[in-house]
Phi, psi and omega in degrees: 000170178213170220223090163289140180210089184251163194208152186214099163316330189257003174107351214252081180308336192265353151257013178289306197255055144305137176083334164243163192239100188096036195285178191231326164212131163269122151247157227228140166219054226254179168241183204290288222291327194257329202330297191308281203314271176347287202322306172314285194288355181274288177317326145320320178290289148292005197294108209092021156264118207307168186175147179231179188177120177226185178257109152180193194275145168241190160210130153241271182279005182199155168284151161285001319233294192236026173277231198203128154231139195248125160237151182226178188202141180193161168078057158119030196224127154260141199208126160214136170266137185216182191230146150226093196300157167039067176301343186294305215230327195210089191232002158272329176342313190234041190267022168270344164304284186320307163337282176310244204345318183309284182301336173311336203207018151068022214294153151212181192290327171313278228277316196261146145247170138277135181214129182230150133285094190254150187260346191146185199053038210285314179293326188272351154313285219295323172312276211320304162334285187297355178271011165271305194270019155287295206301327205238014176064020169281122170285150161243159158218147177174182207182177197238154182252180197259171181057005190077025185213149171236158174220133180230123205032038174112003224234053196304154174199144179245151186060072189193173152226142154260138196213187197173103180266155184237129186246163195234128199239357161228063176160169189278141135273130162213170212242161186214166185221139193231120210228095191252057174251176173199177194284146171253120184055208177233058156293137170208132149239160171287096145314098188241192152049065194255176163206108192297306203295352164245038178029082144294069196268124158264338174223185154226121189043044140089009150258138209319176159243023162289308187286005171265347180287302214291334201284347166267053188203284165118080182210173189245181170334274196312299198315333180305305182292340168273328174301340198274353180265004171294312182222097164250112194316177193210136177223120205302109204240123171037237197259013209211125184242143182283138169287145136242082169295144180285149165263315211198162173255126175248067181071250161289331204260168167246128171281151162237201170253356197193147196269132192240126150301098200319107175120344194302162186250134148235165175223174150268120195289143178235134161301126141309152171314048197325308165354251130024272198287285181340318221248324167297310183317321211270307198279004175259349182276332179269321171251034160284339180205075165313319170266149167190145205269326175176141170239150180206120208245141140244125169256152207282133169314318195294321170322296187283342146318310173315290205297284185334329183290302208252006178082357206248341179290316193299299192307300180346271196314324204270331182295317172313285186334343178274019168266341172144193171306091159223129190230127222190189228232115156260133175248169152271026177156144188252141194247109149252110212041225164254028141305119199243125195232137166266158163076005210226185133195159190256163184205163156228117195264141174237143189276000000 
């Protein structure tokens, strides 16, 4: 298969997918002023080729920041894109759409992914997905876009997830999460007084969590929202810890980015040798895929704040490039299987 990756800074979608020819699957990464438009003329463009499609920066070797980035897959890809509607409230309503889609394209555990585009609610999407694409060993990746819109064949939607699966037909696929935190000391809390539907912590071990944040870190109100990308939390999933960033302060309480639960265990995070673990993550893709056809990663918006802050993104991108065609999604949560992660990024590598 091969990995199309075209981009227009100013927005020109026809010189974004200047070159390509035959794609087999599109995904659209446009901004909040153009998305219907692009969406309209990508299909135009395209017509009957499956495209997914959300509002954020795309990237391969440079950022997209407010343009259009078009990534396509051709030359050895079975692909069909589909919607799941009223993410909000019902989003099993329309999982046999996902069924049908599976047998459409023959998916398997070898071969095949899921790559989703969300509009929110992310976590109970993912559930919901994954207890179809559990059954059959199919990996997901995927991120949440801006504004509240998805596009699915040509198709805008609110309140959705756009997903696509892609079988990769001369080759293996597989997907990594990449983590550059670690436990900061042996803090560990109980999560209460939560408000799921406004991602909401109100307290840790029975104290504000605003003043348990400041009182270990030692930091003021403003400070909090630049910290977390130093130290954000973490909440413990099996053998594996989910990132939660704080977004915002609510009096005593913390807004997140991600939804916490009452009884959830958190603990605290510290940045890591982010270099480092990026640079180990590259050596562990090669040598799970001496060969390889194309990877397509979403990185987290606080990540690309990070790196950007530190001089480190461009060095990024480019240390990514020695794996071969890559290209991705700055997101607002990041999707792994049915992990909806803050701080992180995913990927997929194709053989």
């Amino acid at each position: 298969m091969r990995q199309f990756f075209g981009m227009s800074q100013r927005g020109d979608l026809t010189e974004a997918v200047r070159g390509l020819y035959n794609p087999q699957f599109i995904m659209l990464l446009s901004n909040e002023a153009q998305f219907e438009a692009h969406v309209q003329a990508l299909e135009a463009l395209y017509p009957g080729i499956p495209s997914i499609g959300c509002i954020g920066m795309s990237y391969d070797t440079k950022i997209v920041e407010k343009g259009v980035g078009v990534v396509a897959f051709s030359d050895g890809v079975s692909a069909t894109a589909n919607v799941l509607e009223q993410v909000s409230t019902m989003p099993v309503k329309y999982i046999d759409r996902l069924k049908q889609d599976i047998v459409k394209v023959n998916a398997n555990r070898r071969d095949t992914v899921c790559i989703d585009f969300c509009s929110g609610n992310d976590a109970c999407v993912l559930t919901t997905i994954y207890t179809v694409l559990k059954k059959q060993g199919i990996s997901l990746v995927g991120g949440t876009g801006d504004a509240g819109k998805v596009s699915a064949n040509g198709i805008v939607y609110q309140d959705a997830v756009a997903y696509g699966l892609v079988r990769n037909l001369n080759g293996r696929v597989k997907t990594y999460k990449e983590n550059i935190y670690h436990q900061l000391g042996d803090y560990r809390f109980i999560a209460a007084d939560t408000d799921r539907a406004n991602y909401i912590l109100g307290t840790l071990n029975g104290r504000p969590a605003k003043q348990v944040y400041q009182s270990i870190l030692r930091v003021t109100d403003q400070e909090i929202l630049t910290r977390t990308f130093q130290n954000p939390f973490g909440k413990i999933n099996g053998d594996d810890t989910c990132i939660i960033s704080i977004k915002e302060v609510k009096g005593n309480a913390l807004a997140c980015f991600r939804q916490v639960n009452d009884s959830d265990v958190l603990i605290l995070l510290e940045l890591g040798d982010y270099k480092a673990i990026a640079q180990e993550t590259i050596r562990q893709i090669c040598q799970e895929f001496p060969r390889r056809s194309a990877v397509f990663s979403v990185n987290c918006l606080f990540r690309y704040k990070l790196f950007s802050e530190r001089g480190y993104m461009q060095q990024y991108l480019q240390d990514m490039a020695a794996l071969g065609s890559h290209a991705g999604l700055v997101g607002y949560g990041e999707h792994y299987n049915d992990r909806f992660v803050n701080q992180s990024m995913t990927c997929v590598v194709f053989e």
